[in-house]
C-alpha positions as a Markdown table, in Angstrom:
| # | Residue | x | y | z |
|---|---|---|---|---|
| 1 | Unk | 5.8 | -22.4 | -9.3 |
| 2 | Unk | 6.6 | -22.0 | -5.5 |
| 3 | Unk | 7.1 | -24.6 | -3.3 |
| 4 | Unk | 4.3 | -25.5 | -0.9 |
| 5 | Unk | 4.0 | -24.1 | 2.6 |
| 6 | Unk | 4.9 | -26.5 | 5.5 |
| 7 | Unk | 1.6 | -27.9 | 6.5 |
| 8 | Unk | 1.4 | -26.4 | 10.5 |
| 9 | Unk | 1.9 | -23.0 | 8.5 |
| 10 | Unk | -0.7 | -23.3 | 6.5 |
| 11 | Unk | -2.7 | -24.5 | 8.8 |
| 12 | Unk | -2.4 | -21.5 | 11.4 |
| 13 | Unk | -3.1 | -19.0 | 8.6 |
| 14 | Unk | -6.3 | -17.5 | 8.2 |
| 15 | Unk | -6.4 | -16.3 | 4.9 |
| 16 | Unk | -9.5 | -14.3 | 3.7 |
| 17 | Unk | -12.3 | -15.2 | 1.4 |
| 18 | Unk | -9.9 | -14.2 | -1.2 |
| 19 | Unk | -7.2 | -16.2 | -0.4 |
| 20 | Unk | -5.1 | -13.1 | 0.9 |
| 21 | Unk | -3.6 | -12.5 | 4.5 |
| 22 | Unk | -2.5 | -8.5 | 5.5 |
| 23 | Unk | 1.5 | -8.5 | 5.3 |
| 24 | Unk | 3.2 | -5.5 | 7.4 |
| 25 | Unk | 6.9 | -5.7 | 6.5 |
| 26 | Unk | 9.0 | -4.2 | 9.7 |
| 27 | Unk | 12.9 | -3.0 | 9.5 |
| 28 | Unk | 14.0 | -5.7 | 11.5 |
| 29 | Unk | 17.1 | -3.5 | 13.2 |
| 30 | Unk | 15.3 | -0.4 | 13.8 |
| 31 | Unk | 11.5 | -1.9 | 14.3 |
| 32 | Unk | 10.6 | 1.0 | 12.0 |
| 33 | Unk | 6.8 | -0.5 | 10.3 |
| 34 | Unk | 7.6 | 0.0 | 6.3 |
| 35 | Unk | 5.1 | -1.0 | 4.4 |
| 36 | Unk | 1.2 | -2.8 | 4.3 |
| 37 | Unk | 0.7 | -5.7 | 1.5 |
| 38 | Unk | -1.2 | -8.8 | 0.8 |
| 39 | Unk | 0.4 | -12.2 | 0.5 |
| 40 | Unk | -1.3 | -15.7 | -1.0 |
| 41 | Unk | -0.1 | -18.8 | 0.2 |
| 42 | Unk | 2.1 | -18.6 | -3.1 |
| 43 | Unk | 3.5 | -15.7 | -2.1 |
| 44 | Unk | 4.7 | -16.9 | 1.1 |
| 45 | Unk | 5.7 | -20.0 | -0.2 |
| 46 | Unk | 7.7 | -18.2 | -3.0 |
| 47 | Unk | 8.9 | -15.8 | 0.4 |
| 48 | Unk | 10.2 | -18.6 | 2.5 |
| 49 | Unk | 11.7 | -20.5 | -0.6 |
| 50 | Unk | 13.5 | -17.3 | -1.9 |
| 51 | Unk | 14.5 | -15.5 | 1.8 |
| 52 | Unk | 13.3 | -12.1 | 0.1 |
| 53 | Unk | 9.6 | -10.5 | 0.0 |
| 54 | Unk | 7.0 | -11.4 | -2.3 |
| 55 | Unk | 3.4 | -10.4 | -1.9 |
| 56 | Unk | 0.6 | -11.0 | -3.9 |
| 57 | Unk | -0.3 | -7.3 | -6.0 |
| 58 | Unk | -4.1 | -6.9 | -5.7 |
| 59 | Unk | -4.1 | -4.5 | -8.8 |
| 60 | Unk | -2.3 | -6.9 | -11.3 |
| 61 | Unk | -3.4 | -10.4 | -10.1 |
| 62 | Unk | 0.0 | -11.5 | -9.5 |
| 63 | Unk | 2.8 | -12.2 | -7.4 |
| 64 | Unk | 4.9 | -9.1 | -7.0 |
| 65 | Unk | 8.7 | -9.7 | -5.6 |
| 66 | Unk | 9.5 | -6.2 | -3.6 |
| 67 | Unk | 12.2 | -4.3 | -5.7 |
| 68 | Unk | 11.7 | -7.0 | -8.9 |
| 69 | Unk | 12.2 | -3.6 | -10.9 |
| 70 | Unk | 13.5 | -0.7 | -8.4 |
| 71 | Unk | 16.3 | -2.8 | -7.1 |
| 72 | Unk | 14.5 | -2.1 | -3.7 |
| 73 | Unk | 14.5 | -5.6 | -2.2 |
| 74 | Unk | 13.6 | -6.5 | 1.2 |
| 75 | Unk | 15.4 | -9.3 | 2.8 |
| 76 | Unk | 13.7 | -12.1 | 5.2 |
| 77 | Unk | 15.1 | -12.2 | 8.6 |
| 78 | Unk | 12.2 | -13.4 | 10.2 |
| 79 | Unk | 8.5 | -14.0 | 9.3 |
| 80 | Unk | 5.9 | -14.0 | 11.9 |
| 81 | Unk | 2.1 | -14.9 | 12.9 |
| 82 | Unk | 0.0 | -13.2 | 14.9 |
| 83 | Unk | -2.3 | -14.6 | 17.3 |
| 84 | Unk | -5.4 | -15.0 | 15.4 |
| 85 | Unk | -3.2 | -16.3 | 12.4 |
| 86 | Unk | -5.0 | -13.4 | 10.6 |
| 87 | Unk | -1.9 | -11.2 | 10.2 |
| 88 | Unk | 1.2 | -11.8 | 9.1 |
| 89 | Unk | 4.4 | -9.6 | 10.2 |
| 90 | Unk | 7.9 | -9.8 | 8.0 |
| 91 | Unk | 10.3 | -8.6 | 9.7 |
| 92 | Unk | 13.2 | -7.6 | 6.4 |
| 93 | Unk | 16.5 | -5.9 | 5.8 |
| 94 | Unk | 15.6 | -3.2 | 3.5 |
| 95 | Unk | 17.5 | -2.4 | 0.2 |
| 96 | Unk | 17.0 | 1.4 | -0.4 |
| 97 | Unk | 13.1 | 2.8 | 0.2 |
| 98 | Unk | 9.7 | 0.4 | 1.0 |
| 99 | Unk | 7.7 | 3.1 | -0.4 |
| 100 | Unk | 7.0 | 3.6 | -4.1 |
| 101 | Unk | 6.7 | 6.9 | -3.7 |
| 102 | Unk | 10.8 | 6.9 | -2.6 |
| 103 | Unk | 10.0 | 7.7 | 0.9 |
| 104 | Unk | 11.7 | 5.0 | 3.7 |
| 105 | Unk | 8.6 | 3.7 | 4.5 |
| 106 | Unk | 4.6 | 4.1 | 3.8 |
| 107 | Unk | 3.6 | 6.0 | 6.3 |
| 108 | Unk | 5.2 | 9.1 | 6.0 |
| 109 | Unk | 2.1 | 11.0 | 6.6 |
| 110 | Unk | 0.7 | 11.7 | 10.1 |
| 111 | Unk | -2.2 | 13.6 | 11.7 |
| 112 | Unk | -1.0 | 16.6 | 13.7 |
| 113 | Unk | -2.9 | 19.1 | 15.0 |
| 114 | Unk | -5.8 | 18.3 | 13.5 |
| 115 | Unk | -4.5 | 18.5 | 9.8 |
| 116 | Unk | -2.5 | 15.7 | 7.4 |
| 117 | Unk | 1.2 | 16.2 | 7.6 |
| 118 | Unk | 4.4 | 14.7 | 6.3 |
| 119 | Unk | 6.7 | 13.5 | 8.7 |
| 120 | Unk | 9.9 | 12.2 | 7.6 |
């Protein structure tokens, strides 16, 4: 069981009517945006307790540590609120790729010229 999140945290997040905020985890050397998940207040609890990413997996009804079977872990260096408190930014040292698809990050797919394209 995680430990609890410091009260003032708590209160400044706005979690949804699932209990879930958006995480986007960001390389925190390059700025690079890696990867979109969902975190519970365990998750971030279990984050902050741990210094390495854990979100909350949507499909399995769980808490899901990043790399808790690749190897590909991502680091805390800094976690981060936006202004609304609806948002929550992780900024990580990345162990290998973000993406399960083995690309360095999720969004490896951009719009050019009109048509879907990979980019990296």
């Amino acid at each position: 069981m995680p430990a609890e999140l410091p009260p003032d945290l708590a209160a400044a997040i706005r979690f949804d009517a699932a209990g879930l905020v958006p995480a986007i985890a960001q390389d925190s050397e390059s700025g690079e945006v890696l990867m979109l998940a969902w975190m519970s207040a365990d998750s971030i609890a279990a984050t902050l307790a741990s210094g390495f990413a854990t979100y909350w997996s949507r499909s399995r009804q769980k808490l899901w540590k990043k790399g808790e079977t690749s190897g590909h872990v991502q680091r805390l260096v800094e976690l981060r609120l936006d202004c609304d408190g609806d948002a929550i930014l992780l900024r990580v040292a990345q162990t290998g790729p973000a993406c399960h698809t083995g690309h360095r990050a999720c969004f490896f797919r951009a719009v050019r010229d009109g048509a879907l394209a990979e980019i990296d």
